[in-house]
C-alpha positions as CSV (number, residue, x, y, z in Angstrom):
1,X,95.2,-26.1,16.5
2,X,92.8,-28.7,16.3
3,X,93.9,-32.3,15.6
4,X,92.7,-33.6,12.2
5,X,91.1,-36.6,12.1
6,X,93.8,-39.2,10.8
7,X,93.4,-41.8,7.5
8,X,93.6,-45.0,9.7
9,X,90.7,-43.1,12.0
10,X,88.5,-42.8,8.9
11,X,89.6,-45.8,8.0
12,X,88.3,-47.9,11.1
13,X,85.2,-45.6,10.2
14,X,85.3,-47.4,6.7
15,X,85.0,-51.1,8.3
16,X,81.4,-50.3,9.4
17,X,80.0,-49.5,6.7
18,X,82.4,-51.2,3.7
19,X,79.3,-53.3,3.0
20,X,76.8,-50.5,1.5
21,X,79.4,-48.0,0.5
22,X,81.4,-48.6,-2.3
23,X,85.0,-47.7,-1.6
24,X,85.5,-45.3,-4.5
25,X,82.4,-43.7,-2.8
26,X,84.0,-43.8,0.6
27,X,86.7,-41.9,-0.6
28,X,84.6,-38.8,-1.6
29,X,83.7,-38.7,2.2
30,X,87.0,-38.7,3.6
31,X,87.7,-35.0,3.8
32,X,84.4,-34.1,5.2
33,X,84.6,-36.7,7.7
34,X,87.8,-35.2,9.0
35,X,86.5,-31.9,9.0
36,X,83.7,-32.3,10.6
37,X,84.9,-34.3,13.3
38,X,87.5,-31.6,14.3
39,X,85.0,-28.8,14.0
40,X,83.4,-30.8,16.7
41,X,85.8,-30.3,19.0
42,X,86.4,-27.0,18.0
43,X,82.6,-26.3,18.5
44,X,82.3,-28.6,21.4
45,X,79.1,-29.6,19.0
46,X,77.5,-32.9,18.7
47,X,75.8,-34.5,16.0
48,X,72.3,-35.9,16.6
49,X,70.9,-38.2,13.8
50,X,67.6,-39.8,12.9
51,X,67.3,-43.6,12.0
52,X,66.4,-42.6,8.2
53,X,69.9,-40.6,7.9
54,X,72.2,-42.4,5.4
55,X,75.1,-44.7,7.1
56,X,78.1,-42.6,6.6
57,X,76.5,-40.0,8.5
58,X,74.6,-42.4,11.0
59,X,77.2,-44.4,11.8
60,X,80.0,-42.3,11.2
61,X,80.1,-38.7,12.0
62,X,76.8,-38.8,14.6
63,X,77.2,-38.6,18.3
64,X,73.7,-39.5,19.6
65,X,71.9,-42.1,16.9
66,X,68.2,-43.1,17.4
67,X,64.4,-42.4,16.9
68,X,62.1,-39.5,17.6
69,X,61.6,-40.5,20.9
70,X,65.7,-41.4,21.2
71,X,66.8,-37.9,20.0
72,X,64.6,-36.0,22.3
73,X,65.5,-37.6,25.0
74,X,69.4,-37.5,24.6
75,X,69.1,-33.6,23.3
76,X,68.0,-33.1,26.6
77,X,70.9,-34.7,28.4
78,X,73.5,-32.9,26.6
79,X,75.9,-30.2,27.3
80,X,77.4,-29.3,24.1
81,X,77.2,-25.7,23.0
82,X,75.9,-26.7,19.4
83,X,74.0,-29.5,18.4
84,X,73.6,-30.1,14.9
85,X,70.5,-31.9,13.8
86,X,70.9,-34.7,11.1
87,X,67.2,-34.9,10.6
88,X,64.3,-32.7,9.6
89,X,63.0,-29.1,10.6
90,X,60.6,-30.6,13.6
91,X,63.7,-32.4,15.0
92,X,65.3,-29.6,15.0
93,X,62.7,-27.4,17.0
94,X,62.3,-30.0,19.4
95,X,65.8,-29.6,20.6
96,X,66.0,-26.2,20.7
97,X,63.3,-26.5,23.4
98,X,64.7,-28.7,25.3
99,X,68.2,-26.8,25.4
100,X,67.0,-22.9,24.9
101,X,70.7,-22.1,25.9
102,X,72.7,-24.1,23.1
103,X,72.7,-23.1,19.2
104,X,70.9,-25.8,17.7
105,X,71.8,-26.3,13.8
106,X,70.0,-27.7,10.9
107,X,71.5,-28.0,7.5
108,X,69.3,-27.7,5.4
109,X,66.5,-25.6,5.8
110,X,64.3,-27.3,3.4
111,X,64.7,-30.9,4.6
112,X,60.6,-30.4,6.7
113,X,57.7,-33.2,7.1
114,X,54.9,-33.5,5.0
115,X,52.9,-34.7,8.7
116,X,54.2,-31.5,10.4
117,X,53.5,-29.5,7.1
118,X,49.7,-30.7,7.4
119,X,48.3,-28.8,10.5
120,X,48.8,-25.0,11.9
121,X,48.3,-24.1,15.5
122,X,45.3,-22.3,14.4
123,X,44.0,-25.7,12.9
124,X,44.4,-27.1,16.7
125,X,42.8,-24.4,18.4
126,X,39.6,-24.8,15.8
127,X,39.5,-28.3,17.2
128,X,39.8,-27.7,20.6
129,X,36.5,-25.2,20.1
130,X,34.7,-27.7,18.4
131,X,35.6,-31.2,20.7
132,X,35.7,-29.0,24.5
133,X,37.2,-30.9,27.0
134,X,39.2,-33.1,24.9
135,X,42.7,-34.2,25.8
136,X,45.3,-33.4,22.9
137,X,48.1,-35.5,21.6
138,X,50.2,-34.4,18.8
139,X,52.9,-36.1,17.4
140,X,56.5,-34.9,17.8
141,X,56.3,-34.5,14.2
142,X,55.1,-31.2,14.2
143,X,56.0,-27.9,14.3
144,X,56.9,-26.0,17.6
145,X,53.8,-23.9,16.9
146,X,51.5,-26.3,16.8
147,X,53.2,-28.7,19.7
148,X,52.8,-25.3,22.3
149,X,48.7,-25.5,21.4
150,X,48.9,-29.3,22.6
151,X,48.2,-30.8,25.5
152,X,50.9,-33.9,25.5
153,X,53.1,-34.9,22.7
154,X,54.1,-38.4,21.3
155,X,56.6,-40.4,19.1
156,X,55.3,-43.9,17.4
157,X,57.5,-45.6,20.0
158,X,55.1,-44.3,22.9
159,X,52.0,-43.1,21.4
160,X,49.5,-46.1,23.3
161,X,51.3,-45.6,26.4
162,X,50.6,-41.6,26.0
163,X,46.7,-42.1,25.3
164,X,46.0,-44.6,27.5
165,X,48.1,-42.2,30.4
166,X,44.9,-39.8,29.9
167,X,42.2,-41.7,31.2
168,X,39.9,-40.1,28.4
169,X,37.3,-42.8,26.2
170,X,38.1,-39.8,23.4
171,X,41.5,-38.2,22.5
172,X,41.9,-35.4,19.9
173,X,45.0,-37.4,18.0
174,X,47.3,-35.5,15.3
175,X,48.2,-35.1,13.0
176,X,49.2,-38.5,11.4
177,X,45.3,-39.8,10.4
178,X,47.0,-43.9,10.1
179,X,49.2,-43.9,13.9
180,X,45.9,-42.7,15.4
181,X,44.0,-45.5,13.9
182,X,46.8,-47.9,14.6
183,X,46.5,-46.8,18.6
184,X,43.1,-46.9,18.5
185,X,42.6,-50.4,17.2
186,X,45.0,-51.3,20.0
187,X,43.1,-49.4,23.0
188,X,39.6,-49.0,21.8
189,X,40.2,-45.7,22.8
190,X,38.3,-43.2,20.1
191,X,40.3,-41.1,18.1
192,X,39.3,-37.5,16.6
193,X,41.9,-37.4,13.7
194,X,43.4,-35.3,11.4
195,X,43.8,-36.3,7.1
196,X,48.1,-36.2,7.8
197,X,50.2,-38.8,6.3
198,X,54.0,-39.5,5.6
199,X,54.7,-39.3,2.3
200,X,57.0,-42.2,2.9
201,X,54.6,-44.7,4.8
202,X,51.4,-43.9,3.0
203,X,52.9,-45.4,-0.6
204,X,53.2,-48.6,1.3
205,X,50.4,-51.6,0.3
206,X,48.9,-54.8,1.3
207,X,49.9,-55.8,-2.2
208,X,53.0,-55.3,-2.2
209,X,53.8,-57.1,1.2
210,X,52.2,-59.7,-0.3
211,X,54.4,-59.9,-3.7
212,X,57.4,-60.0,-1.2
213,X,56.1,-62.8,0.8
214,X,55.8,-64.6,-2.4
215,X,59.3,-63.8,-3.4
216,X,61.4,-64.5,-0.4
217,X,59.9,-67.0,1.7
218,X,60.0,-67.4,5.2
219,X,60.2,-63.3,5.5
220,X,59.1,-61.6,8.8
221,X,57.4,-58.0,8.0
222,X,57.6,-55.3,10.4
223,X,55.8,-52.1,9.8
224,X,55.7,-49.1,10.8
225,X,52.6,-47.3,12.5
226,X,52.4,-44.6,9.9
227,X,51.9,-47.2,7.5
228,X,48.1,-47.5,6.9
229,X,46.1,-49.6,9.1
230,X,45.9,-52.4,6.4
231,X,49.6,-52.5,6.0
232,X,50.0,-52.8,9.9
233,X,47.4,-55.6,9.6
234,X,49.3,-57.5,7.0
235,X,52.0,-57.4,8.8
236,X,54.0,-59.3,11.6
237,X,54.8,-56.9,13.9
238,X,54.5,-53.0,14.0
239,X,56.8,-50.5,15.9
240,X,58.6,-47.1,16.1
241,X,62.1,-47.2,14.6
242,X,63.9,-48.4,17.7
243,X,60.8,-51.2,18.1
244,X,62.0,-52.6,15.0
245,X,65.2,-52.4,16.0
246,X,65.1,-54.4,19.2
247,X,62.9,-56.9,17.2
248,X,66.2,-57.4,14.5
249,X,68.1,-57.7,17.7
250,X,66.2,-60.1,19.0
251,X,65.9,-62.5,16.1
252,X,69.4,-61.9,14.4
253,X,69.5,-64.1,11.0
254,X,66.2,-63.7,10.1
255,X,64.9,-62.7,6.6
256,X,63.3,-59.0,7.7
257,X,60.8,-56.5,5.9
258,X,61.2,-53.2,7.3
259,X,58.1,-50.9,6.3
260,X,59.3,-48.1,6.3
261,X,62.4,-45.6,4.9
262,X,65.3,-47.3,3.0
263,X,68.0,-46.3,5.4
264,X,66.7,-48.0,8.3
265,X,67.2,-51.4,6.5
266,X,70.6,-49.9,5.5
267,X,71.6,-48.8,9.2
268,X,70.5,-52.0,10.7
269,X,72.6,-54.2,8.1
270,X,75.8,-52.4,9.8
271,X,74.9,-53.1,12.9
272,X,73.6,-57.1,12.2
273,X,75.2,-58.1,8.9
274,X,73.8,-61.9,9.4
275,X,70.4,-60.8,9.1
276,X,69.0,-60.7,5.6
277,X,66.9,-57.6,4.5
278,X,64.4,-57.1,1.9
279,X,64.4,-53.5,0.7
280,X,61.5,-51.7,-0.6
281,X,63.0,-48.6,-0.7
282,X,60.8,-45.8,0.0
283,X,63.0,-42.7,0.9
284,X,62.0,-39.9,2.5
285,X,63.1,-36.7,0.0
286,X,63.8,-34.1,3.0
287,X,66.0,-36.0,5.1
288,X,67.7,-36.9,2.2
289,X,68.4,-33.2,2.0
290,X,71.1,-33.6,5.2
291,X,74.4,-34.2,3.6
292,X,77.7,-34.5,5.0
293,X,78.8,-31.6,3.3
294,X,76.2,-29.3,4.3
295,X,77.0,-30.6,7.9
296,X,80.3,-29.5,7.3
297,X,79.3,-26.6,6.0
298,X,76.5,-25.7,9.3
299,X,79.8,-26.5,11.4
300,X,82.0,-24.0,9.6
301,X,79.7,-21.3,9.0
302,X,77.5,-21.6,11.8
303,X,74.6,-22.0,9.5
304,X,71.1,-22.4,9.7
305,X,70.8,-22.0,13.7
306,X,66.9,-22.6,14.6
307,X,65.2,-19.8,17.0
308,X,62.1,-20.1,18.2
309,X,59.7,-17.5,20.1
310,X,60.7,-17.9,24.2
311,X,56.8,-17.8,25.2
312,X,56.0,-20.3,22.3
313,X,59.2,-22.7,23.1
314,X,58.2,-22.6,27.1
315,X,55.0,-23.8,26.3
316,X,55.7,-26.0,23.6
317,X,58.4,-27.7,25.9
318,X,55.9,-28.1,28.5
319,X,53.5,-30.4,26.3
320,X,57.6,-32.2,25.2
321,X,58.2,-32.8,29.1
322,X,54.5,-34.3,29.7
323,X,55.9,-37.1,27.1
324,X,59.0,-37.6,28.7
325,X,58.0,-37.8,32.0
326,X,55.7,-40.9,31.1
C-alpha cells in the first residue's frame, strides 16, 4: 500500500509558496498533491515542469523544474518508467525521443504552441529546395515532425552558440521570425526566417516597458528573445528562462521586469522573496491548460501517453542530440 503523503508534508509544501497562494486556495490542492505524490511512487513517474507552470505545480509536485533547454536535458538522464510532462505538446515529444522506452504523459492534449503550430515538415522541406546547402536550425518548439526534417535544433538559452557552431554566413532559422532576428543582430550571421511568433512574447511593446520605467523607478528589464527585436532593444538584458534566472540570482533585491509569461515572475518570487517584481502578466493559454488535477488524473488513468513514429523519432532525436552535444 502506498504511503499517503502526510498534512505536515503538504504543509512544509505550503511554506514555499504561502506568499502567492492564498491559503483557502492551498487547501483545494491538498488532496491532489497527496495523490499525485503517491502515484509517483506507485508509477515510479516523475514530473517534469516548464518555468511558465503555475507554483503549486512548479514548486510542489515537479521533480525536474527548468527551461526548454533544462527539461531536455534532464529527460534524458532519467530512469523513471513514466514521465509526465507539465508543459506543452512539443515538450512532450521531445522526451519521448529522448527516452523511446518510457511512457511519456501529457495532460492535456490541447495545451500546444502557437510557434510549433506555425510550420509543417513539408514547409521545411519547401525551404530546403529553395535555399540548397543551407544549414537548418529549428527551435525545440516544434513539432517532432518538423524537428526530424532539421538539421540541429535549439532552445533560446543556446540558440547563438548553435549558429555560430555551423560555420555558415547564412542559416535557414525557424520557426520563431523575432529569436532569429535577436541571434542575428548578435552574430551578423544572416537569417532566412519564418513569420512564427509566441502569442505570449509578441503582445509585448517598447511602450509599455517604457510606462513601467516611469512607474517604478530604478527597474531593471529583462526580456525574453521571443520578444520582438524592439522590445529586446529596450531592454536591459535578454535571456532564455534560466538566463533570467541566473541574472535574479545574481542581483537579489533588485526591482525586476521579466518579459515574458506571468509565472516566471511568480516562480522566481518563491525562490528570491527579497527581490521586487513588476508583473505584466501575459499568460500563455495552453500551458495554462496543465492542472494539478489533470496530472492526477494522467497518473491514475494513464492518460494521454504521446507516441511518436520510430523512424520519425530516430531522426528527430538525431537533430535533439546535435544540440545537446554543443
Amino acid at each position: 500500500m502506498n504511503r499517503i503523503t502526510p498534512r505536515g508534508e503538504t504543509d512544509g509544501l505550503y511554506d514555499r509558496v504561502r506568499h502567492l497562494v492564498p491559503e483557502m486556495e492551498w487547501e483545494t490542492f491538498v488532496e491532489d498533491i497527496r495523490a499525485i505524490e503517491a502515484l509517483k511512487r506507485e508509477r515510479n513517474a516523475v514530473i517534469l515542469a516548464h518555468n511558465y507552470q503555475t507554483p503549486e505545480i512548479f514548486h510542489c509536485v515537479a521533480d525536474i523544474r527548468g527551461d526548454s533547454l533544462a527539461l531536455a536535458r534532464e529527460a534524458q538522464e532519467t530512469d523513471a518508467d513514466v514521465i509526465v510532462m507539465a508543459g506543452v505538446h512539443f515538450m512532450a515529444e521531445t522526451a519521448k525521443m529522448l527516452n523511446p522506452h518510457s511512457t511519456v504523459l501529457i495532460p492535456d492534449l490541447h495545451a500546444g504552441c502557437s510557434l510549433a503550430d506555425s510550420i509543417t515538415g513539408r514547409d521545411v522541406r519547401l525551404l530546403r529546395e529553395r535555399y540548397p546547402g543551407v544549414p537548418v536550425v529549428t527551435y525545440v518548439n516544434t513539432s517532432a515532425e518538423v524537428k526530424a526534417e532539421s538539421d540541429i535544433c535549439c532552445t533560446s538559452g543556446n540558440a547563438k552558440r548553435v549558429v555560430e557552431s555551423l560555420g555558415s554566413d547564412r542559416v535557414i532559422m525557424i520557426p520563431d521570425e523575432f529569436l532569429a532576428r535577436n541571434i542575428e543582430a548578435e552574430t551578423g550571421i544572416r537569417m532566412i526566417t519564418w513569420a512564427g511568433h509566441c502569442e505570449v512574447h509578441e503582445r509585448f511593446t517598447p511602450q509599455e516597458i517604457g510606462r513601467m520605467r516611469a512607474d517604478h523607478p530604478g527597474l531593471v528589464v529583462l526580456a525574453h528573445p521571443e520578444c520582438p527585436p524592439e522590445v529586446v532593444a529596450a531592454s536591459d538584458f535578454s535571456g532564455s528562462t534560466a538566463m533570467m534566472g541566473d541574472f535574479v540570482r545574481e542581483h537579489t533585491g533588485s526591482r525586476i521586469l521579466l518579459v515574458t509569461e506571468c509565472s516566471m515572475s511568480d516562480n522566481l518570487a518563491v525562490q528570491y522573496p527579497q527581490t521586487e517584481f513588476v508583473r505584466p502578466c501575459n499568460m500563455c493559454p495552453h500551458m495554462k491548460r496543465i492542472t494539478l488535477s489533470n496530472i492526477r488524473q494522467s497518473l491514475e488513468n494513464m492518460t494521454h501517453e504521446v507516441t511518436l513514429d520510430p523512424e520519425l523519432a530516430s531522426r528527430g532525436r538525431r537533430a535533439v542530440e546535435r544540440m545537446l552535444a554543443i
